[in-house]
C-alpha positions in Angstrom: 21.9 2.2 0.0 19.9 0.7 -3.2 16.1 0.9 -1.8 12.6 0.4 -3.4 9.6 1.3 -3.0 6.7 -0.8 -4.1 3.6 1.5 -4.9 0.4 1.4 -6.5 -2.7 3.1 -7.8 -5.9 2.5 -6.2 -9.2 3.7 -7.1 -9.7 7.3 -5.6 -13.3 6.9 -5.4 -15.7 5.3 -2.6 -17.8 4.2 -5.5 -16.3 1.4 -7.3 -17.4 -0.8 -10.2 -17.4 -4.7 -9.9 -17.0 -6.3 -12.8 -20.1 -9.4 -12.8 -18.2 -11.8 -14.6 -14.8 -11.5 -12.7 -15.7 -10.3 -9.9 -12.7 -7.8 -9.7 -12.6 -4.3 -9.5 -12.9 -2.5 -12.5 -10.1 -0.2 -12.7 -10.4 1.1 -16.6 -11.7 4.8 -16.7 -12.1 4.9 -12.9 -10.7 7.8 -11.2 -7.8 6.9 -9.3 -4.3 8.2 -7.0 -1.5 6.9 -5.4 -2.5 4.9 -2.1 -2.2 7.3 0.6 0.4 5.5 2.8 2.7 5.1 -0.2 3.9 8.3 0.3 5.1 7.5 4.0 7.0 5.1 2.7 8.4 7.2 -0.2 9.5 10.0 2.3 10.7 7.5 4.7 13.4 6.1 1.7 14.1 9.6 0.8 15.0 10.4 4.4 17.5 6.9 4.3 18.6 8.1 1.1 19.8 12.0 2.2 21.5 10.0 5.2 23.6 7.4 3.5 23.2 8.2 -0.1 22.1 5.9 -3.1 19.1 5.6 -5.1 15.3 5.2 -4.6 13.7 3.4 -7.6 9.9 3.2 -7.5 8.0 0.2 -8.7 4.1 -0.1 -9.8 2.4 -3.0 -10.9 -0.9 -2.0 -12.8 -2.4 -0.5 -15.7 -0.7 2.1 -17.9 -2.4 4.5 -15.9 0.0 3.5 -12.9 2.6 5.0 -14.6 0.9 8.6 -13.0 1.8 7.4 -9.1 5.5 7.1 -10.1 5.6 10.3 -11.7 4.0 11.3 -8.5 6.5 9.7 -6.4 9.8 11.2 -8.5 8.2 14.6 -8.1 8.9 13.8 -4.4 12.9 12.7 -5.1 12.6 9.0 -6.3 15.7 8.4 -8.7 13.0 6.8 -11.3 10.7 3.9 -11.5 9.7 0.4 -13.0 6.1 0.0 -14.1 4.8 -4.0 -14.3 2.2 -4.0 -16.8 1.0 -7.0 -18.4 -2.9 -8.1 -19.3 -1.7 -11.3 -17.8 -1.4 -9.9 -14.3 -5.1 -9.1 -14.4 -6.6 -10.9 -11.7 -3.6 -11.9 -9.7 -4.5 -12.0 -5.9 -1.5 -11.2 -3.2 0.0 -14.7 -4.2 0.7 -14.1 -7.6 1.1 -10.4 -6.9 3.8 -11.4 -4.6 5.8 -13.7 -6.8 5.5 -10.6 -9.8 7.5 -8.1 -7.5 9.3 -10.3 -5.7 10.8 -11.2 -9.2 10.9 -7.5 -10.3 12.9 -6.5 -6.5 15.7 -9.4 -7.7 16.2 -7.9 -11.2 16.5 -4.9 -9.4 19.2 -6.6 -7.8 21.7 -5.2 -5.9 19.0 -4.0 -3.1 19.5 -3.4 0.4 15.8 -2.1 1.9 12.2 -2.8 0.2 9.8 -0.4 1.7 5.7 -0.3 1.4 3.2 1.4 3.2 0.7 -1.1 5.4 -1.6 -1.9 3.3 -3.1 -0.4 0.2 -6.4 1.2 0.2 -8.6 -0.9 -2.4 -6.8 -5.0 -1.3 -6.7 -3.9 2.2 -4.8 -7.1 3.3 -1.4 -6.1 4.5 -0.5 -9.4 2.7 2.4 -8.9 0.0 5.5 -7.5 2.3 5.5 -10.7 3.9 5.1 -12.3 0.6 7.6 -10.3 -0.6 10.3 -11.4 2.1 9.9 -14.8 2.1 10.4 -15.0 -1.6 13.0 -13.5 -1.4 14.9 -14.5 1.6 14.7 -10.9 3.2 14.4 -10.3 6.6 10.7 -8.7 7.7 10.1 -5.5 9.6 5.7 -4.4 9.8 4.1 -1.6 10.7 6.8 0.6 11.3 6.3 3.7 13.1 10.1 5.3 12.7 12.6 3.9 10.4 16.2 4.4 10.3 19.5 2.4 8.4 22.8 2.0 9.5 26.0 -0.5 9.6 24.0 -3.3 7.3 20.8 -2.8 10.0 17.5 -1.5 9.9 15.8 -0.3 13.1 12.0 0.2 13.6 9.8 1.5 16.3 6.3 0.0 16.4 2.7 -0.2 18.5 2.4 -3.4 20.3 -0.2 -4.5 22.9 -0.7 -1.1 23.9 2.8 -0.1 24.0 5.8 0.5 21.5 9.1 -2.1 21.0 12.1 -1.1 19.0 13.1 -4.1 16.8 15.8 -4.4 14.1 16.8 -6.8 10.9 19.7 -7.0 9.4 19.8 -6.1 5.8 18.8 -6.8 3.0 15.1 -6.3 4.8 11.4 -5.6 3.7 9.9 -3.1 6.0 5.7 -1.9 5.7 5.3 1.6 7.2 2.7 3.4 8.7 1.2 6.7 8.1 2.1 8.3 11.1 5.7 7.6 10.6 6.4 10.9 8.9 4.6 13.6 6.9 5.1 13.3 3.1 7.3 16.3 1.5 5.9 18.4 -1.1 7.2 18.1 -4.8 9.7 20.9 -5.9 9.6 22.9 -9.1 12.5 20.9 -9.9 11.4 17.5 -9.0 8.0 18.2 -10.9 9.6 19.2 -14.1 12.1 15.8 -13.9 8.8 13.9 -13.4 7.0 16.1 -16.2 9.6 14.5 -18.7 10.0 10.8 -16.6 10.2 7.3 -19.0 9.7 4.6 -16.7 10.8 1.0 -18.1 7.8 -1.4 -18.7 8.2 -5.2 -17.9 6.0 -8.0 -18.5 6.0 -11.1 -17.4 8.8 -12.0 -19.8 11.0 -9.3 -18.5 11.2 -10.6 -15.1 11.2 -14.6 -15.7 7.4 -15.6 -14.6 5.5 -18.6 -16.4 2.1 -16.8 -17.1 0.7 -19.9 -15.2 1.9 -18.8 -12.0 0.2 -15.0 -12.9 -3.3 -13.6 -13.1 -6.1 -15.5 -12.1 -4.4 -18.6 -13.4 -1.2 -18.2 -11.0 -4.0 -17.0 -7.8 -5.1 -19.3 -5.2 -8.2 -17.6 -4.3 -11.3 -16.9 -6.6 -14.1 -13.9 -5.4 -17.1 -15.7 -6.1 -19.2 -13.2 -4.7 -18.8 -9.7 -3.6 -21.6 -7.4 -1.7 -21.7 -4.4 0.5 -22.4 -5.3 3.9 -25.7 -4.4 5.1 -26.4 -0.9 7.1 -27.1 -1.4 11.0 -28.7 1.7 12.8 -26.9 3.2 15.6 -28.2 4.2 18.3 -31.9 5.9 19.0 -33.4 9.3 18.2 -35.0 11.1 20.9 -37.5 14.1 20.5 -39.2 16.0 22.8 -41.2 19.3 22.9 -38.5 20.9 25.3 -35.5 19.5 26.4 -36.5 18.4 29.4 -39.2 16.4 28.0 -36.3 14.8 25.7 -34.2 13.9 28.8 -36.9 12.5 30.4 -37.6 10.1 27.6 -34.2 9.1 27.1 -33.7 8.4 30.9 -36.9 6.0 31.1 -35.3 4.2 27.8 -32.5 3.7 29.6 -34.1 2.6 32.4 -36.6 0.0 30.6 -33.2 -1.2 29.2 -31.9 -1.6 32.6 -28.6 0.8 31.8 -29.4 2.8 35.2 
């Protein structure tokens, strides 16, 4: 069973810096970490992988810096990693995105199971597994909640309108996992020292057959014109009182002016 796992790095910081021409994020000197529920889905292919055997090959698209999250994730048990690093990716929304490790997956070619987790943490969209499978041609598993592989199938358990199905795809398959699915293992000596001394392969957009037209904000069908924090609503009311009783009083006869009671 040849699986990857598509990760990234995401800004580790509530505070983030928008660049004013651009309007991306700026990701140069900013603190940052693997995206939390990338490490479901890298204990979820190490699980697949101490079942039925074969390798787990990690791949980043990002800065340099990215190359840290896949020495994270072999310090788990990955085999190794891929890192996609190109300044002609800058800028690339979930379409281009998609089309970069969709390519990178089919050089990686022969694999049976593409695994991410939900969403990541800074995009928040939830859009590229999709975008993955179609280009592709892989079959499409979401929001998985328990993940096993057997006999050329994938099986999944997820939430859905208040309840949980079991569906299954027949491989090769992208699934998106969720954090609940499992609890991330803790890196070994071993596995820390192997990821200590790690040399991931770099590919640019040469490497994996992309015109630059179709990357980076050339390659993107949407442009941020304008981004803003969304403005601060109070909730609820503060009610004082010399006593408590005094307090209760005044909250009841709000209520009641509000017609609550």
């Amino acid at each position: 069973m040849n699986i990857v796992v598509l990760i990234k790095q995401v800004p580790a910081v509530s505070d983030i810096q928008i660049d004013s021409q651009n309007h991306n994020l700026v990701r140069v000197g900013a603190p940052t970490m693997l995206n939390p529920v990338d490490k479901n889905a890298i204990e979820a292919a190490l699980a697949i992988k101490e079942t039925l055997g074969g390798t787990v090959t990690l791949v980043s698209m990002g800065t340099a810096m990215a190359s840290e999250a896949l020495r994270e994730g072999v310090s788990m048990g990955a085999d190794g990693g891929v890192l996609l690093s190109d300044e002609r990716m800058a800028g690339s929304d979930t379409l281009a995105t998609g089309k970069i490790l969709a390519l990178a997956i089919k050089k990686l070619a022969p694999v049976d199971l593409a695994l991410t987790g939900k969403q990541s943490a800074d995009g928040d969209t939830g859009q590229i597994p999709p975008a993955i499978a179609e280009h592709l041609g892989f079959n499409l598993i979401t929001y998985a909640e328990s993940l096993t592989a057997e006999d050329g199938v994938v099986r999944a358990t997820r939430k859905n309108r208040g309840g949980m199905e079991t569906v299954e795809a027949a491989l090769p398959a992208v699934c998106s996992v969720m954090e609940s699915m499992n609890v991330p293992r803790s890196p070994s000596i071993r596995n820390k020292m192997k990821a200590k001394k790690a040399v991931f392969d770099v590919w640019r957009l040469e490497d994996i057959g992309l015109d630059p037209a179709e990357s980076g904000s050339a390659g993107s069908a949407t442009d941020v014109t304008e981004l803003f924090a969304p403005e601060k609503h109070a909730v609820g009311i503060m009610i004082d009182g010399n006593t408590a009783e005094e307090a209760v009083l005044k909250l009841m006869a709000d209520m009641k002016a509000k017609k609550l009671i």
